[in-house]
Steps between C-alpha positions, in 0.01 A plus 500: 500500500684336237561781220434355132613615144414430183745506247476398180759319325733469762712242602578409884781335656498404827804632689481213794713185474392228196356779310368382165349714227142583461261475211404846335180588495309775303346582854695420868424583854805550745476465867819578678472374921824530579854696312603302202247209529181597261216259398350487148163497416366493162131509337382364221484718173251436253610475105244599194361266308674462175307525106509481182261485156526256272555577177226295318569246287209495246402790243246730669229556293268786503125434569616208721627421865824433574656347808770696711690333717769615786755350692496567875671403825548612848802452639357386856285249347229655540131515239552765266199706384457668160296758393476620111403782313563688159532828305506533188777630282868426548663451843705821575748403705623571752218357661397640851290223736279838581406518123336177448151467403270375762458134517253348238577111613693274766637212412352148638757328736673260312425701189757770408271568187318810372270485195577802266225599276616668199257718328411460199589688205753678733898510455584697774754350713363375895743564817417245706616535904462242760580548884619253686426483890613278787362421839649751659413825294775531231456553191718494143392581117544409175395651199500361103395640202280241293423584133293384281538287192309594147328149379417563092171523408332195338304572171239222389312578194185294486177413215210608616275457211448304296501225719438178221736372289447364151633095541842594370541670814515862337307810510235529229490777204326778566572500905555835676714358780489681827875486656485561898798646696279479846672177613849706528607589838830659672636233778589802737159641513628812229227661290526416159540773239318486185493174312681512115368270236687419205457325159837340500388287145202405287433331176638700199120598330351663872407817406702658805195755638618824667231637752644831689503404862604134437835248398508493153325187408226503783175619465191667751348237697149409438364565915368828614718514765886567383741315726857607455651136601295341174599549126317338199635333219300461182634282258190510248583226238863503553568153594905452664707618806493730707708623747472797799693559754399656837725735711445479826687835724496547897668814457878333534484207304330400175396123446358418130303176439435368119141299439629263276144358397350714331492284194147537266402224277461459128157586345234202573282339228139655605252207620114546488407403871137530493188559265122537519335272441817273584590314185374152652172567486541424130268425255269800577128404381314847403217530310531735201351818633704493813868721543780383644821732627857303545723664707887456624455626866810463608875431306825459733796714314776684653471744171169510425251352757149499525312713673802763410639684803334868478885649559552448144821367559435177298359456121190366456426127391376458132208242346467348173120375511440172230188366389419179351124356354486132492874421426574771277768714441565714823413851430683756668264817679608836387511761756508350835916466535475701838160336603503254724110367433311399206132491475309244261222692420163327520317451183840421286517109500223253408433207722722215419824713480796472721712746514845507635624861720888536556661730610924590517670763721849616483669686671719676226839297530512257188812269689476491855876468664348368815271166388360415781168687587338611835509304820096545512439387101342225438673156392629545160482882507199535226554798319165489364113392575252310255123451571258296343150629393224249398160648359186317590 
């Protein structure tokens, strides 16, 4: 029997005549038959698969998923297999292969990708491992440390109420204007601290209000349920700019956001919109003995409407009642300035009269800055109502 060796790393020269020299090999088998003539034999040695991680190229974001990729290769040619998985904190090297984390996710062929989902909200760092094995059993590692990025928060300050516009495009007097926060959101998924309001500017006569608990210029919402990502604004009659700013804070980063239209109109002349009976039905035929009541049922005012809101936030509209007997001298009706009907008593005219009813509102402002009146008024914006009364 032929006796064999294996040596490793060893070169072999032939002693016999047109010796040459032999290729090393990291394993050899020698068979000597005869005294100075030996015969090489070497086997195959299989190398590991090399890998890498690539550093990724985009921002990673918490909250979202991120694509790993690697960079593998067998020496032999062979299809290289890779298996993921994570821990988190940083990656202590050095790094033993016994240490990884189980596998979580193998990598298509064709693929070298892993998708990396960063929690949200979370900034601690991710070791990511992947294992790379060939066809015949070996295996290599790689290891990188992936952090992630901090995306500012985006504040968006929004109108809730009201939700009209007078035709200037601009709030009207008297609006308590709800200001939302709710829309603002943190890209990475990060919960938002509390929200800060500010007043940044307002027009010079706005009676700055100071409620404990609130900005100084904000007031309670009117809702039974208090939501601490909505603030009111009431300007009452204060008619100008204003301007708030929102502050926006994930916790490492604070975003703030101005609402530059916020803008309230001048005072509007006050229109009478509707009466009972309506004014066309004019000439009224009563007989003597009958009464009549005239009433203004409804007057469009951003001061002083009609019916007036029961906050008591605006002032209340004011009449000037006129009567006039068969083209007479209009005589003015003591007492009923904050009355919005008259009643013609039966029993006061004789048949044949006519008698003429008007009425004037106002809403307090003699000059009105703003001229044009309410989107709803009628044409010409009548600022006061005349019937006609014929006695049979």
């Amino acid at each position: 029997m032929v006796p064999r060796f294996h040596v490793p790393h060893l070169l072999i020269r032939r002693r016999a005549r047109g010796a040459r020299r032999l290729a090393t090999s990291p394993l050899v088998a020698l068979a000597c038959v005869l005294p100075g003539a030996c015969i090489l034999y070497t086997a195959p040695v299989n190398s590991k698969p090399i890998v890498s991680i690539v550093e990724p190229t985009t921002p990673v974001v918490r909250g979202q998923t991120t694509t790993i990729y690697a960079q593998a290769s067998d020496p032999e040619g062979g299809y290289v297999t890779l298996s993921w998985s994570t821990s988190m904190g940083e990656c202590k090297p050095p790094v033993d292969e016994r240490a990884i984390p189980p596998s979580t996710f193998v990598s298509l062929p064709g693929d070298p990708s892993f998708p990396l989902a960063i929690p949200a909200g979370d900034q601690t760092p991710i070791c990511v491992y992947v294992v790379a094995r060939d066809p015949e059993g070996a295996t290599s590692f790689a290891w990188r440390m992936i952090t992630s990025s901090n995306q500012p928060p985006v504040a968006v300050l929004t109108v809730l109420e009201p939700t009209t516009k007078t035709r200037s495009g601009k709030f009207e007097l008297y609006s308590i204007i709800h200001l939302s926060a709710a829309m603002s959101h943190d890209p990475d998924g990060d919960p938002l601290q509390p929200f800060t309001f500010e007043l940044e500017s307002f027009p010079p006569e706005f009676p700055l209000p100071h409620v404990p608990g609130l900005p100084p210029g904000f007031v309670e919402c009117p809702s039974s349920t208090p939501n601490p990502s909505v603030i009111c604004l009431d300007v009452g009659a204060h008619a100008g700019l204003y301007k708030v700013k929102l502050t926006a804070n994930d916790g490492t980063t604070m975003v703030t956001t101005d609402q530059p239209s916020l803008e309230v109109d001048d005072d509007h002349p006050p229109c009478v919109k509707e009466t009972a009976p309506p004014t066309i039905t004019s000439p009224l035929v009563l007989d003597p003995s009958s009464a009549k009541t005239f009433t203004v049922v409804q007057i469009l005012d951003d001061g002083s409407p009609l019916p007036t809101p029961s906050s008591g936030a605006n002032a209340r509209p004011t009449f000037e009642w006129t009567l006039r007997r068969n083209g007479g001298a209009a005589t003015p009706v003591a007492g009923y300035e904050a009355q919005s009907a008259l009643t013609l008593p039966g029993d006061t005219y004789a048949s044949g009269d006519v008698v003429e009813v008007s009425v004037a509102i106002s809403d307090g402002v003699a000059v009105h800055p703003q001229q044009l009146c309410d989107l709803g008024c009628p044409a010409g914006c009548p600022q006061s109502a005349t019937w006609t009364v014929m006695y049979r």
